[in-house]
C-alpha positions in Angstrom: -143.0 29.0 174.8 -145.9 31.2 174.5 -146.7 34.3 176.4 -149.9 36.0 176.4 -149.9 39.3 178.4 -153.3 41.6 178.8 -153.5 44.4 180.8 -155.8 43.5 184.7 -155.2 40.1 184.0 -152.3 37.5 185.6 -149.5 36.6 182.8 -149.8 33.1 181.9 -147.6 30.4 179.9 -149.3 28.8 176.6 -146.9 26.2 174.8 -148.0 24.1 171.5 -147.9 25.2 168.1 -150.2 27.0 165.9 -152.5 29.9 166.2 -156.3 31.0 166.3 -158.6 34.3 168.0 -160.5 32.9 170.4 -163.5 35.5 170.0 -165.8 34.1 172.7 -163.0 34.4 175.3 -161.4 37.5 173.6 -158.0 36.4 173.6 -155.6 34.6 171.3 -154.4 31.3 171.6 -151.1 30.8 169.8 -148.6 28.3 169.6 -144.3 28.8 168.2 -141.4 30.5 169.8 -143.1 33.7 169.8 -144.2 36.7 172.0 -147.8 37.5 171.9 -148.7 40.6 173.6 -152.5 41.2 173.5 -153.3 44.3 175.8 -157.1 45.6 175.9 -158.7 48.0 173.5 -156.9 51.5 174.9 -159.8 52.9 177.1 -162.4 55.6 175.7 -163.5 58.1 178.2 -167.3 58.7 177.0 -166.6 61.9 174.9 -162.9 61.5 174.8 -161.2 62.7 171.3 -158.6 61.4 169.7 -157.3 64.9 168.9 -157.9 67.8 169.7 -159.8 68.1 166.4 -161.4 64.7 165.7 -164.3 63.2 167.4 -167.2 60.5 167.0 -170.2 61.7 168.2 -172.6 58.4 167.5 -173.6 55.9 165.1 -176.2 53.6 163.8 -178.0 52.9 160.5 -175.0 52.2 158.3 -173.6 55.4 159.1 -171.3 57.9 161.6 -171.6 60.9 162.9 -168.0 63.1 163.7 -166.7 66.4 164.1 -163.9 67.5 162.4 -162.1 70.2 164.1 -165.9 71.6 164.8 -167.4 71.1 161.3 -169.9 67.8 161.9 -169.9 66.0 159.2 -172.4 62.5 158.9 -171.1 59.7 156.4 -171.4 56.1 155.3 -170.4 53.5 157.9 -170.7 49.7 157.1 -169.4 48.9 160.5 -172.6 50.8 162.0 -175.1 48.5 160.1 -177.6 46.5 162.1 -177.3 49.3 165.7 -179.2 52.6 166.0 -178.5 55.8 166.8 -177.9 56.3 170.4 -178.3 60.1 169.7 -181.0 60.9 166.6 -181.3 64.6 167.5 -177.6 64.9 167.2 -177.9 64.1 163.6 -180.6 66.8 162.5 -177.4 70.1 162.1 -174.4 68.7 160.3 -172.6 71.1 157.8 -171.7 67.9 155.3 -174.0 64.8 154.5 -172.3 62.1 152.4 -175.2 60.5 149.8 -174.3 57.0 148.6 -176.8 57.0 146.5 -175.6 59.7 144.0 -172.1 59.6 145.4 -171.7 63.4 145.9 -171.1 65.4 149.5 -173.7 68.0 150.6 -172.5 70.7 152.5 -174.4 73.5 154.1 -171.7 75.6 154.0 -168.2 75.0 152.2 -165.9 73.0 153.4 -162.8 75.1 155.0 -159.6 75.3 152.9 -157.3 74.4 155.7 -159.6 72.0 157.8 -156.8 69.4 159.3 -156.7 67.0 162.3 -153.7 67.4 164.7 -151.8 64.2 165.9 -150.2 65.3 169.6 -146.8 65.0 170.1 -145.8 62.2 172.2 -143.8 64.3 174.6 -146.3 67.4 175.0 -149.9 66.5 174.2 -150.5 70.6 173.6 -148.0 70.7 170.9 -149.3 68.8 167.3 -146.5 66.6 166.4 -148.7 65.7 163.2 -151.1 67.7 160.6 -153.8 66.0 159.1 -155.1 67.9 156.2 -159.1 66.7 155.8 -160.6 67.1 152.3 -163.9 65.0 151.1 -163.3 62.7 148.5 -166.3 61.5 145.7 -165.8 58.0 147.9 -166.8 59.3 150.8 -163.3 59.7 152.8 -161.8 62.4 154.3 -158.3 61.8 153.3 -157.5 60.9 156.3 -158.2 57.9 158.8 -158.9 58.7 162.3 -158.6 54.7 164.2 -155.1 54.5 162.9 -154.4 57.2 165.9 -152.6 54.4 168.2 -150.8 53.2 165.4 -149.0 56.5 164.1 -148.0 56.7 168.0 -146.9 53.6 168.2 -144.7 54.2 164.6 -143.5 57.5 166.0 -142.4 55.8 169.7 -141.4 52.1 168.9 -138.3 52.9 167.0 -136.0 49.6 166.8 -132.7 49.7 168.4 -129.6 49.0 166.4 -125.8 49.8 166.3 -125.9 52.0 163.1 -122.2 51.8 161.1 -120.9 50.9 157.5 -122.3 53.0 155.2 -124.4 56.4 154.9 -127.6 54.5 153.9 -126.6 51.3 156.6 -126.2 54.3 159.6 -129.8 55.8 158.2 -133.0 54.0 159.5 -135.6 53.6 156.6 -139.0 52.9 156.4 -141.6 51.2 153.9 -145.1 52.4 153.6 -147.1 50.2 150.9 -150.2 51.2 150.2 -149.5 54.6 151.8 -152.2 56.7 150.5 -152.0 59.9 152.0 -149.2 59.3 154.5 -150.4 60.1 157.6 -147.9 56.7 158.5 -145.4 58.2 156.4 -145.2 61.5 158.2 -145.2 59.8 161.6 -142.2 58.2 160.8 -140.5 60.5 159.2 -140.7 63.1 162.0 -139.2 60.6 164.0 -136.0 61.2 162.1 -136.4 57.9 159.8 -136.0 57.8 156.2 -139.2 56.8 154.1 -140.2 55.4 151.0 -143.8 56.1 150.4 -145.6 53.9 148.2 -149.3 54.5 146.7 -150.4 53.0 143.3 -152.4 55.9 143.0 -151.0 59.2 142.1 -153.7 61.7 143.9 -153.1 59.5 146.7 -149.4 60.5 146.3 -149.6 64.3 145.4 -152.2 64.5 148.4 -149.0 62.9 150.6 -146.9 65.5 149.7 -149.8 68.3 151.1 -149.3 66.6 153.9 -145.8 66.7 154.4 -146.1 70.5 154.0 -148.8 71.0 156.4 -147.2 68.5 159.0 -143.8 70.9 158.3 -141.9 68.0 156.9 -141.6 69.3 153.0 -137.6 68.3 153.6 -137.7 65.2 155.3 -136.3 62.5 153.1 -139.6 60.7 151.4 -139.1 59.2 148.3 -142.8 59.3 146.7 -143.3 56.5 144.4 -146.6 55.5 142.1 -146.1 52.1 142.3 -147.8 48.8 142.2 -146.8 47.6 146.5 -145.9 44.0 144.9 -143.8 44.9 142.1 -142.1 47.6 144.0 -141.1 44.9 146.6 -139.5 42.3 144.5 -137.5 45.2 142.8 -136.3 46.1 146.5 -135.4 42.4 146.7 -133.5 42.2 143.8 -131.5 45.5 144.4 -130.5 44.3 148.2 -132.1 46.9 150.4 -133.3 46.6 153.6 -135.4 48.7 155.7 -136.1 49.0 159.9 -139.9 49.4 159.3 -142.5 48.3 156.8 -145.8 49.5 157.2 -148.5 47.9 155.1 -152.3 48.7 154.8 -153.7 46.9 152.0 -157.4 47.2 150.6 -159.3 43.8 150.6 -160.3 44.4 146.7 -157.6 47.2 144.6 -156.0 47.6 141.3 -152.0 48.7 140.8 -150.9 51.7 138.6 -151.6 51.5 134.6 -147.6 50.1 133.5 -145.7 52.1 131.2 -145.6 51.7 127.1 -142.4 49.7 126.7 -141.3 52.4 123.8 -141.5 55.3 122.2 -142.5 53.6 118.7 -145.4 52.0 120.7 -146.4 54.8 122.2 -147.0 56.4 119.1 -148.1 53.7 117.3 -151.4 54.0 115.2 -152.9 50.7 116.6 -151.3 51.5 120.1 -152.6 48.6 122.5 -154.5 50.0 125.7 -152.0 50.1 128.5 -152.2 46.8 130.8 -153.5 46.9 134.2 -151.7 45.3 136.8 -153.2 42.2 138.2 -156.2 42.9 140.8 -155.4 42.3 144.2 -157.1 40.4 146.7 -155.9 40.7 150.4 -156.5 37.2 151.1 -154.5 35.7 148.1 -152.2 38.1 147.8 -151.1 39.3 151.3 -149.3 36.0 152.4 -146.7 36.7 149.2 -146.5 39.6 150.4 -145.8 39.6 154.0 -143.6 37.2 153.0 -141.0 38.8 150.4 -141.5 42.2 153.1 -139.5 39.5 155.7 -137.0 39.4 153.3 -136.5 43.4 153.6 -136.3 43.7 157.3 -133.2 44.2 158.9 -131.1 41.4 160.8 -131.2 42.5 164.2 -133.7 45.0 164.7 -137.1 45.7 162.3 -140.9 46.3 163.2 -143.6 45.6 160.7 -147.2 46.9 161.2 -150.0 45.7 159.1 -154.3 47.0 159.3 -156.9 46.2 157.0 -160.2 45.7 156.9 -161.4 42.6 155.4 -164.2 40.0 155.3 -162.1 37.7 154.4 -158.9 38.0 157.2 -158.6 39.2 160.7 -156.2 39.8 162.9 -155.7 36.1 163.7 -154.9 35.3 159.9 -152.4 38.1 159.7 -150.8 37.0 163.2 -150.4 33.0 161.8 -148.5 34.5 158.5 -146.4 36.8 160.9 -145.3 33.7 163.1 -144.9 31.4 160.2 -142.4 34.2 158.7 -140.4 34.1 161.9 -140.0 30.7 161.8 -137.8 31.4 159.2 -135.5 33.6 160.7 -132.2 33.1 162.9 -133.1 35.8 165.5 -130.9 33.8 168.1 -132.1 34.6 171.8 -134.2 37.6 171.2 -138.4 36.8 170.5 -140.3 39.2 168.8 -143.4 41.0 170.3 -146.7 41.2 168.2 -149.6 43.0 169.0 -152.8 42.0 167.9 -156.4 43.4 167.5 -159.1 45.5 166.6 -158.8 49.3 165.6 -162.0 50.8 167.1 -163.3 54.2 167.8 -165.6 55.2 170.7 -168.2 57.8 170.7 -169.6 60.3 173.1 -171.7 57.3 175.0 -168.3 55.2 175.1 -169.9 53.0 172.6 -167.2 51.7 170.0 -167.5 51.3 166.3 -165.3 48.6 165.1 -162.5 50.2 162.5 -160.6 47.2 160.9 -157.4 45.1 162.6 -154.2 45.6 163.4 -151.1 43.3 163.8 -147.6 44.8 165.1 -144.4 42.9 165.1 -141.1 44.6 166.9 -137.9 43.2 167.3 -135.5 45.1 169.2 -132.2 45.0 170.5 -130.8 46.6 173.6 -128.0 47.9 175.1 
């Protein structure tokens, strides 16, 4: 039996099997022993922030306009292609200009050391449970991304529920971020009190985690930061027998993994040393479904969550949602039926207009006492 719950509308029964998005009708139609909860987009206020130090002011053109703590800043969008500018004179003072052409940031003035987006704490919105260090990158990032808001608040109040006993690392919650980048995930759920295992293949992504943890006051929380290839690292988790209460995946529809190692020393010094090999490209729509499903195989028995985004031409939410049920199906969870969120990460700007940010699927299952 399926149930599909969304928030101003009646709750209504589904049965059958299978899955699709129904974009017309907004909703998704979905078939198993599973619990589908698809609430509406979280409402926007026009003008409303996600912090206290991030907002979208418009879009259009290919491109967005934001402020960051104060400092606008006006960068590629490819989500804003094909809609103008609802504001043009907004655009005319910004302190930092993004060029794809040449690839390089112009500022006006330079950017502020210490710049940083506060996440509120979930308990008292005036106290920043979170620390966002914002730095421009020669991609055109900010190290930081803004839509995942709901999601770090969902990691840092959807903890699963679970008689902790046996041994220290059994009574210890832990966590897996894959492709982590600069943690913002990570530190959510580590300030929750849960042990995490940060995983980028890309080490200034990782030494840019650890700034984070510091500005975010969590230089002791127990993160283990790992350059790693998200697939290999995985299996290897397999193999050694560890489990984890949360995996957290956001996965780049095109990427590469780490360099690997020499093998020895006498290679490594070798005159005719061999170029080290490049792990195998990865491509979210053939790769991701191996994936998901060896991450199934490191949840917990009783209680886990699993949260996945991306952004990709070639999946949506609906995709990720069919692989998540098809996992299930493979599990004994007895009576309990797992709740998974599904949709699209958006964010609104100052005429309530919203500017479509990737997907997002959540899976909890969580036992009560």
């Amino acid at each position: 039996m399926i149930v599909l719950w969304r928030r101003g509308c009646k709750i209504r029964s589904l049965s059958g099997s299978g899955g699709r998005w129904d974009s017309d009708a907004g909703r998704l139609e979905a078939g198993g022993d599973l619990t589908i909860l698809v609430p509406y987009p979280a409402f926007r206020f026009p003008g409303f922030a996600l912090s206290r130090h991030y907002q979208l002011i418009d879009f259009g053109n290919g491109r967005k306009l934001e402020s960051l703590a104060g400092r606008i800043i006006d960068r590629p969008s490819p989500a804003a292609e094909n809609v103008s500018p609802r504001d043009p004179a907004a655009w005319a003072d910004v302190d930092s200009r993004y060029d794809l052409n040449s690839r390089t940031w112009n500022h006006r003035t330079a950017w502020p050391d210490q710049l940083a987006i506060e996440v509120p704490d979930l308990a008292d919105p005036e106290t920043p449970a979170l620390r966002l260090p914002v730095q421009p990158t020669p991609f055109g990032h900010i190290g930081v991304f803004p839509e995942q808001m709901d999601n770090w608040r969902w990691l840092m109040r959807t903890a699963p529920v679970e008689e902790l006993s046996g041994s220290p690392r059994s009574r210890q919650r832990h966590a897996l971020n894959l492709f982590a980048y600069t943690g913002a995930s990570t530190m959510a759920m580590a300030g929750s009190g849960m042990s995490v295992a940060h995983v980028d293949a890309a080490k200034p992504n990782v030494e840019a985690a650890k700034r984070v943890a510091v500005a975010s006051g969590l230089r002791d929380a127990p993160v283990r930061y790992l350059v790693d290839d998200a697939a290999a690292f995985v299996q290897r988790e397999i193999r050694r027998g560890n489990r984890y209460h949360t995996i957290v995946l956001d996965p780049p529809a095109y990427g590469h993994g780490p360099k690997s190692k020499s093998k020895s020393k006498a290679n490594a010094n070798s005159a005719d040393k061999r170029p080290a090999k490049q792990a195998q490209a990865w491509r979210i729509a053939r790769d991701l479904p191996e994936l998901l499903k060896n991450c199934f195989q490191l949840v917990s028995g009783r209680s886990f969550r699993i949260l996945v985004t991306g952004h990709s031409a070639e999946m949506d939410q609906a995709d990720v949602v069919d692989l998540v049920e098809r996992n299930l199906s493979h599990r004994r969870i007895g009576r309990l039926q797992p709740q998974v969120e599904a949709g699209r990460m958006t964010l609104s700007d100052q005429a309530g207009r919203k500017l479509d940010a990737g997907f997002y699927v959540r899976c909890l299952l969580a036992t009560s006492h």
